[in-house]
C-alpha positions as semicolon CSV with decimal commas, in nm:
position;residue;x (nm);y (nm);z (nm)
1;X;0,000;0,000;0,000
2;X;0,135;0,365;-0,103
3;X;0,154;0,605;0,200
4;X;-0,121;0,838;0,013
5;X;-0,372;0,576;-0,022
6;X;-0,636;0,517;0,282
7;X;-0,674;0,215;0,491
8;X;-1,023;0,029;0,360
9;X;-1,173;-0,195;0,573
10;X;-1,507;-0,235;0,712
11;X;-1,600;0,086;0,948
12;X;-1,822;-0,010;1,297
13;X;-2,162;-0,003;1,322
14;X;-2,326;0,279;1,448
15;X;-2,403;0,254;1,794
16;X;-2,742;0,174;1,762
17;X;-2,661;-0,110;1,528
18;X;-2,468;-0,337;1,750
19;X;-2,538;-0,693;1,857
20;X;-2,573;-0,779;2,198
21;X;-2,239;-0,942;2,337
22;X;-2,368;-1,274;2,452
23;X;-2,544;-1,372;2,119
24;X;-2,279;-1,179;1,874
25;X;-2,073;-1,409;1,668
26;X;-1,789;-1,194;1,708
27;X;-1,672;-1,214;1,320
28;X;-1,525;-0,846;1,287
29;X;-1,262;-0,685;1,474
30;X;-1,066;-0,355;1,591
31;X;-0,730;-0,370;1,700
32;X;-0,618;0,018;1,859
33;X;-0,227;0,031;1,899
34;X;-0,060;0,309;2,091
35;X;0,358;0,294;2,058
36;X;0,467;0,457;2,366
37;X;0,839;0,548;2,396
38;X;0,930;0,634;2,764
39;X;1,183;0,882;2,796
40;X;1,364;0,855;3,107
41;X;1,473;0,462;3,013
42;X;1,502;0,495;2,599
43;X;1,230;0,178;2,606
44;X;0,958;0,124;2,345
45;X;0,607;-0,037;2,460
46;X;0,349;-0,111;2,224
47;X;-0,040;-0,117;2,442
48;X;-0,269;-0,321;2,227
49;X;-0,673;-0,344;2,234
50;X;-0,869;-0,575;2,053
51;X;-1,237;-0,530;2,026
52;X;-1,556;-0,685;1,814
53;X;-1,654;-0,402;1,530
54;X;-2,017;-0,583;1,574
55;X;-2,099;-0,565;1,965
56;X;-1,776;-0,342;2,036
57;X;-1,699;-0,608;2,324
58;X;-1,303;-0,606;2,468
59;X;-1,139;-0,913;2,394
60;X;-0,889;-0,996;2,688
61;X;-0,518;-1,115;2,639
62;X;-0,506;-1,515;2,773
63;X;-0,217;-1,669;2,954
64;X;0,007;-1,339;2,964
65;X;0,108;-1,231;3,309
66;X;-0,047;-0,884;3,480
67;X;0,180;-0,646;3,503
68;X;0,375;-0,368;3,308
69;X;0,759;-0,570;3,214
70;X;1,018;-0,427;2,994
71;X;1,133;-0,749;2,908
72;X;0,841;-0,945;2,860
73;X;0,477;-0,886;2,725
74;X;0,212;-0,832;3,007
75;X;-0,134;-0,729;3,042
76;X;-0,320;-0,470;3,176
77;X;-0,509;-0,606;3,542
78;X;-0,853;-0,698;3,302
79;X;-0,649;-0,810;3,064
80;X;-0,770;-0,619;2,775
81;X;-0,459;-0,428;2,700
82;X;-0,129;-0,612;2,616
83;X;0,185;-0,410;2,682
84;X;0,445;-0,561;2,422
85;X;0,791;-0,446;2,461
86;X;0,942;-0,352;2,123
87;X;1,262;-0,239;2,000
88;X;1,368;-0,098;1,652
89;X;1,462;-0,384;1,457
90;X;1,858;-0,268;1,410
91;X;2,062;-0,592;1,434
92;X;1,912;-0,958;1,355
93;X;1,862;-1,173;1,730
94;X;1,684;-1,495;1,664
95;X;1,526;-1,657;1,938
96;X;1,704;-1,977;2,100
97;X;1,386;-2,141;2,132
98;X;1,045;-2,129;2,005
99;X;0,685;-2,276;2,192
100;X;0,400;-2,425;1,908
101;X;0,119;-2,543;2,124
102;X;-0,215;-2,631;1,969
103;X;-0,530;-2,525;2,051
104;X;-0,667;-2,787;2,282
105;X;-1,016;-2,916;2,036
106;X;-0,691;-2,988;1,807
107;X;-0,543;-3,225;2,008
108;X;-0,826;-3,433;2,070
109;X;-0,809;-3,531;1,712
């Protein structure tokens, strides 16, 4: 995408035209990032919302620690807002290990 060209996607409903959260199908989403840099350490934090377009219901953040880390993603104390640390990308760093976990109605099969 060109830098003059606008995002497209599909805008929320107007207020009034939202489902009700326990019988929405959740199949549309927002995600609203914020990239924070905080001055007095030099460290980048990128706070990350997620919520459905269609009932505008938060989404929480599952298995990530509460907290606010600098060296490891956390989540706000409802969980709807994960802090990620970030860094510009300057040199390579691979990881030394890597987790791939299934969702669980995966493993049954």
């Amino acid at each position: 995408m060109r830098a003059e060209e606008p995002m497209r996607g599909t805008p929320d409903p107007e207020p009034t035209d939202r489902q009700d959260p326990a019988t929405c199908p959740h199949q549309g989403f927002r995600a609203d990032v914020a990239v924070n840099c905080l001055q007095d350490t030099g460290k980048f934090i990128a706070d990350i919302r997620i919520r459905c377009v269609q009932c505008d219901e938060a989404f929480r953040f599952l298995g990530v620690p509460a907290g606010l880390r600098f060296d490891a993603p956390s989540v706000s104390i409802d969980e709807v807002e994960l802090h990620a640390p970030i860094e510009p990308e300057g040199m390579k760093k691979l990881q030394t290990r890597a987790l791939f976990q299934a969702p669980e109605q995966l493993k049954a099969n």
